[in-house]
C-alpha positions, 0 to 999 in steps of 0.5 A: 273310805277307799277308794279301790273296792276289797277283795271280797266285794269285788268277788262278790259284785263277779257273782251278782253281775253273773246272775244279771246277765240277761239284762243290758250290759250297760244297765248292769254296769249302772247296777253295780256302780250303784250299789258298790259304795254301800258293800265296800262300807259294809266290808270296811266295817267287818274289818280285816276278816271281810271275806266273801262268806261275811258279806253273804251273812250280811246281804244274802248269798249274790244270787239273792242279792241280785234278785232284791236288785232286779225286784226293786228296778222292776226288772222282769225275772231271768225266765221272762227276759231269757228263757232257758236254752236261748242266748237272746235271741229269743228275749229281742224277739219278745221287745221287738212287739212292745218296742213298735207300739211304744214308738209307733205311739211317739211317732203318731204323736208327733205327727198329731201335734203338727197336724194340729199346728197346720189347722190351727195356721191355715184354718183349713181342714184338708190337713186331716188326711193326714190322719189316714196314715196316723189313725191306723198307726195308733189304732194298731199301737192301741189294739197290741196294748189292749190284748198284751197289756202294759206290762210287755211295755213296761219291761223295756229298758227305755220304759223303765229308765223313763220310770225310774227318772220320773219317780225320782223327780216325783219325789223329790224337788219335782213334787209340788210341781207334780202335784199341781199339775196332777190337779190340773187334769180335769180343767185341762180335758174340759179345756181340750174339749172347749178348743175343739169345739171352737175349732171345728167352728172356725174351720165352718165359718173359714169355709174350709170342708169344716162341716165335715169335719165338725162331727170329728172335733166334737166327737174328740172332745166328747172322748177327752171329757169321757176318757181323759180323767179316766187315764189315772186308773187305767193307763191303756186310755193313754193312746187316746188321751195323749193324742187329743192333747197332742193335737189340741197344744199344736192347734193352739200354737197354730192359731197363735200364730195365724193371729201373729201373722194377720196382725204382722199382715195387716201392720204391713199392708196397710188397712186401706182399701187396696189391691195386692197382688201378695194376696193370692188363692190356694192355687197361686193365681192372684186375688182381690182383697178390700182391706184384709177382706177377700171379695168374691165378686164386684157389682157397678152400677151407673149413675142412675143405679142401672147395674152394669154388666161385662164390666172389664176391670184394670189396675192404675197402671192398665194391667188387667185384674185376672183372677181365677172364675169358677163355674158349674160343671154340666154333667156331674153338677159340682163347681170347677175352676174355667180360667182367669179373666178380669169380667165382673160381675160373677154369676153366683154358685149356689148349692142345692137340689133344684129342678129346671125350673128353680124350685127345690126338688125333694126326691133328688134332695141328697144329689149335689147340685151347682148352678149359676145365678147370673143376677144381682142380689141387691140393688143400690139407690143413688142419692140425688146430687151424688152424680159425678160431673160431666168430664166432656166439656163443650164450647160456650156459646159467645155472650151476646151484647145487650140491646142498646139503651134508648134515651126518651125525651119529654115532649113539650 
């Protein structure tokens, strides 16, 4: 075969890449290198008499031909990309829409995924603020493709670049791993849903404002049971479906490594009992841990099982254990942060609606309310013979000699 294109052909290609001048130059161009070898076999074939005319009785005239074209790469028609009388300027005007809820759906699932992955690292729900920025982004996306529909966004060139690629990997090489993965979907959303759930759970044990985020997780899984299988007849659901999944592989990848790090952590430290000062609050103050277990209070007791109070706690080396105390704060009833020090024991916060005198108060039971419980709540019995030994010594008395012995002689 040649390896120069005839005459005819190269006449012929002038005038289909006339009619495709709406489209990209460069997807033009993709076009034209596409379909140049199968005309200059078919001008090979007519012979020496190839001229425009013969290959118009074979393909149809270069206008039709290039409509065939634009049909089969599901290009929109020239009135719909450039309507007439516009250069352009009119067609960028109509992608600009789609384009932004197209990457505005990328973007937010990115963020989804990281976000996932922070919970799932840190175990603390305060990370989902993030969602005040990334909610109304995919709301927004979601609302344009309600009440534009797909096609807007299907029409784009990445869009239909990303199509075109993925149905040839769909049927070729990638088929069976397309299919398998097809059949996957439904234990997939009832995995997604199952992780949610548990995490959400996590976040409650973990103390993490998990309770408030509890009814959140599970209204996520509610929606990828109820809507993921769904995605298959109506693509619209995608900015739904693809953001949970999002969120539930980077929460997965963040437990993942939360239990790396516990594992390294404890390797590392140690599982004796201990005090470590790389153990530390959210704020970067210093912490008490025995073991990996983090203590919220220590209670003394003397050797009769008498509770002691104003106990000043050191280290071996007389450094003072200073770690954050927290307290009630008296005008709005919410706990605060009042300094450091290292006197044990800690009075006790406890939550809840109670009136001056300690009992549950019904009409004011949907008021936050913190007071400090300053007594021990258990007590110890020591066994007998556990006391430790005195560690003062006192001087022995002197060993008094015994009284001298008398001999008795028999009297005769």
């Amino acid at each position: 075969m040649s390896t120069q294109s005839p005459a005819a052909v190269r006449v012929y290609l002038a005038r289909v890449r006339s009619a495709l001048t709406d489209l990209p130059a460069a997807e033009v161009e993709e076009i034209l290198e596409d379909v140049r070898p199968h005309m200059t076999e078919i001008a090979e074939e007519i012979g020496e008499d190839a001229r425009v005319e013969a290959l118009i009785e074979k393909l149809g005239t270069p206008e039709a031909y290039a409509a065939e074209l634009r049909a089969a790469g599901d290009y929109p028609p020239p009135s719909a990309t450039l309507p007439p009388g516009t250069p352009g300027g009119r067609a960028k005007s109509k992608t600009f829409a789609p384009r932004l809820a197209l990457w505005s759906l990328v973007a937010a699932i990115v963020g989804v995924g990281i976000t996932g992955f922070a919970v799932g690292v840190e175990l603390s729900a305060d990370v989902l603020l993030v969602f005040v920025i990334l909610g109304p982004v995919l709301v927004l996306s979601a609302w344009y493709v309600a009440n534009a529909g797909l096609d807007t966004l299907a029409e784009l060139p990445e869009v239909r670049k990303l199509r075109s690629s993925f149905g040839s990997f769909a049927s070729g090489s990638g088929t069976k791993v397309v299919g398998y993965f097809r059949s996957l979907q439904p234990a997939w959303w009832l995995v997604c849903a199952v992780l949610l759930v548990l995490l959400g759970l996590l976040l409650v044990v973990a103390r993490t404002r998990g309770l408030l985020a509890l009814p959140l997780f599970a209204a996520a899984a509610v929606a990828a049971v109820w809507f993921g299988p769904k995605t298959k007849g109506d693509k619209r659901l995608l900015w739904l479906s693809l953001p949970i999944s999002a969120f539930v592989i980077g929460s997965m990848l963040g437990l993942l490594g939360y239990q790396m790090d516990r594992l390294v952590g404890r390797n590392y430290y140690g599982s004796s009992p201990s005090y470590s000062t790389s153990n530390t609050t959210s704020d970067g103050k210093p912490d008490l841990y025995y073991g990996t277990n983090n203590l919220d209070n220590v209670y003394v007791f003397d050797a009769q099982g008498k509770p002691l109070t104003d106990v000043l706690l050191y280290d071996e080396k007389g450094r003072p254990l200073t770690v954050p105390r927290y307290g009630c704060e008296p005008r709005s009833g919410t706990q605060m942060k009042l300094g450091e020090d290292n006197r044990f024991p800690r009075p006790q916060i406890k939550q809840g609606a109670v009136d001056e005198y300690g009992v549950y108060d019904g009409y004011n039971a949907g008021r936050a309310a913190c007071r400090e419980d300053a007594e021990v709540p258990f007590s110890v019995a020591i066994p007998k013979g556990t006391q430790p030994p005195s560690t003062t010594s006192t001087p022995s008395a002197p060993a008094t000699p015994p009284p001298p012995s008398t001999a008795t002689t028999p009297t005769g």
